[in-house]
N, C-alpha and C positions, 0 to 999 in steps of 0.2 A: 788826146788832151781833153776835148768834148765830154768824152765819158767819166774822168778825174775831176772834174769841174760839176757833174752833172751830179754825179756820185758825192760828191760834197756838200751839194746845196740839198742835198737828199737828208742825207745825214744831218747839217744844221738845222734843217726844219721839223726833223722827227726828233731833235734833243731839246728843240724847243715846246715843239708841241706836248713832249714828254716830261720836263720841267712843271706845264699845268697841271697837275694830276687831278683837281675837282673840276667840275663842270660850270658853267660861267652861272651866273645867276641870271633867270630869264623875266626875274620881277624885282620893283625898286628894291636894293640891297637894307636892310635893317641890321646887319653887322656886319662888322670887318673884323678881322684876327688878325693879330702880326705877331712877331715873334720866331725861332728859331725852328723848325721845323720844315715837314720834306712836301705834302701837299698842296701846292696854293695853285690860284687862279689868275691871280696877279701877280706885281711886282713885289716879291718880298711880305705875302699877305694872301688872307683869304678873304673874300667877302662873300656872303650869304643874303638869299631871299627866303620868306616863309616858307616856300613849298623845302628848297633845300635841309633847314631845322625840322623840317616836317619830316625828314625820311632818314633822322636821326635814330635810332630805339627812343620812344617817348617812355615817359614816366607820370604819374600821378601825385599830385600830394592835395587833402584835404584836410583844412585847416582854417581857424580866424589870425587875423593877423590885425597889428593895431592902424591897418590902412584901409581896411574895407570894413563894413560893419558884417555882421554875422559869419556862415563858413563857406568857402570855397572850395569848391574844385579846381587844381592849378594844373596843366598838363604843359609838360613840355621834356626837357633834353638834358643830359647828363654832361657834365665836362669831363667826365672818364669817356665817356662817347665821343666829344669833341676831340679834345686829344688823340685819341685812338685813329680818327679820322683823319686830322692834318698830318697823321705820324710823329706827335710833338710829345716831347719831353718836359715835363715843368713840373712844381709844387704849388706853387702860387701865380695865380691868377690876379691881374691890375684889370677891373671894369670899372667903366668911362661910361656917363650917363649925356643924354643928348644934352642936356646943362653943366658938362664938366667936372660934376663931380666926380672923385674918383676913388674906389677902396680897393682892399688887399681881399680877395678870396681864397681862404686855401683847395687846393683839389679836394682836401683829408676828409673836406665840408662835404664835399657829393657821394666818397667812396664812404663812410663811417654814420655819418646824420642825414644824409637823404635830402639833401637837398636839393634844385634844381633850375634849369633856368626854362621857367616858365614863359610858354606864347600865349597860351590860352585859358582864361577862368568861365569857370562854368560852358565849359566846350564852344566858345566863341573869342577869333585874335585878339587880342589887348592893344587896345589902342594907347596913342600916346596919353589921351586923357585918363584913362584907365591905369594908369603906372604901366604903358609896354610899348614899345613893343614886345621887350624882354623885361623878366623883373626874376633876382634871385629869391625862389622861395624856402624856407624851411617848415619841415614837418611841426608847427612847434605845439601844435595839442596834443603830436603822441610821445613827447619829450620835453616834459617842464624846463629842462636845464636850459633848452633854446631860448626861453623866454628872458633873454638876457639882452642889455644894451650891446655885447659883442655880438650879436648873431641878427638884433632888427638891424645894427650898423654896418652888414655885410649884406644885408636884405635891400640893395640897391634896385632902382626902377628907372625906367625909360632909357635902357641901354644899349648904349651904339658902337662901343670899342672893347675890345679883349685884349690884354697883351700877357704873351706868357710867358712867364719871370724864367729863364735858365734855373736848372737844377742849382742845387748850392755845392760848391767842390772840397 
């Protein structure tokens, strides 16, 4: 009976532990992901520190944009990457900025226009006064058409929440 019982607590502790598939975050968290998908750390969610988005595939985009004067360097991380990572399915991306507000990204935006969610301008973190920790950037001097009120309006900054929209059926 010992062994039936031992054997079990074996077993729920390895389905639990195996339920976490990311790694905890070992520094204050700067996002959280929720949504429907197979890797989290938490309950129902992921949350992330810099080093963790650090060890994403990084990306570059340089560019001016109408929130900094002259051009930047933007370095950061892919939501095809993201994705790929929690094991999640989605189209649309809902970011949530540490003041609430909130817009619709599409994936279509990372995998097609290059856009990204940037931690660091001119190779140093972005802070919150800075528009970051996180800020959606797009490429938009080597694509006029970016230069549109639909693309600064998806170009959100100081973001704290991800939630990934289910595919549409």
């Amino acid at each position: 009976m010992n062994s039936v019982i031992t054997t079990l607590l074996i077993f729920v502790g390895l389905t639990s532990l195996s339920s976490f598939a990311l790694e905890q975050p070992n520094q204050r968290i700067i996002l959280t992901v929720e949504g429907d998908f197979e890797n989290t750390n938490a309950k129902q969610a992921a949350n992330f520190d810099l080093p963790m988005l650090a060890a994403l595939p990084q990306y570059s985009v340089t560019t001016k944009n109408p929130w900094a004067k002259g051009v930047h360097s933007y370095q950061g991380f892919s939501a095809v990457d993201l994705l790929e990572t929690l094991k999640a399915k989605g189209t649309m991306l809902e970011v949530t900025a540490l003041n609430k507000y909130m817009t619709k990204v599409p994936v279509e935006d990372f995998q097609t226009n290059g856009a990204i969610f940037a931690t660091h301008r001119d190779g140093v973190p972005m802070s919150i006064r800075n528009l970051g920790p996180i800020m959606v950037i797009y490429p938009f001097d080597q694509n006029p058409e970016l230069k549109s009120e639909v693309y600064y309006g998806r170009s959100i900054w100081q973001i704290r929440h991800i939630k990934i929209a289910p595919l549409a059926e």
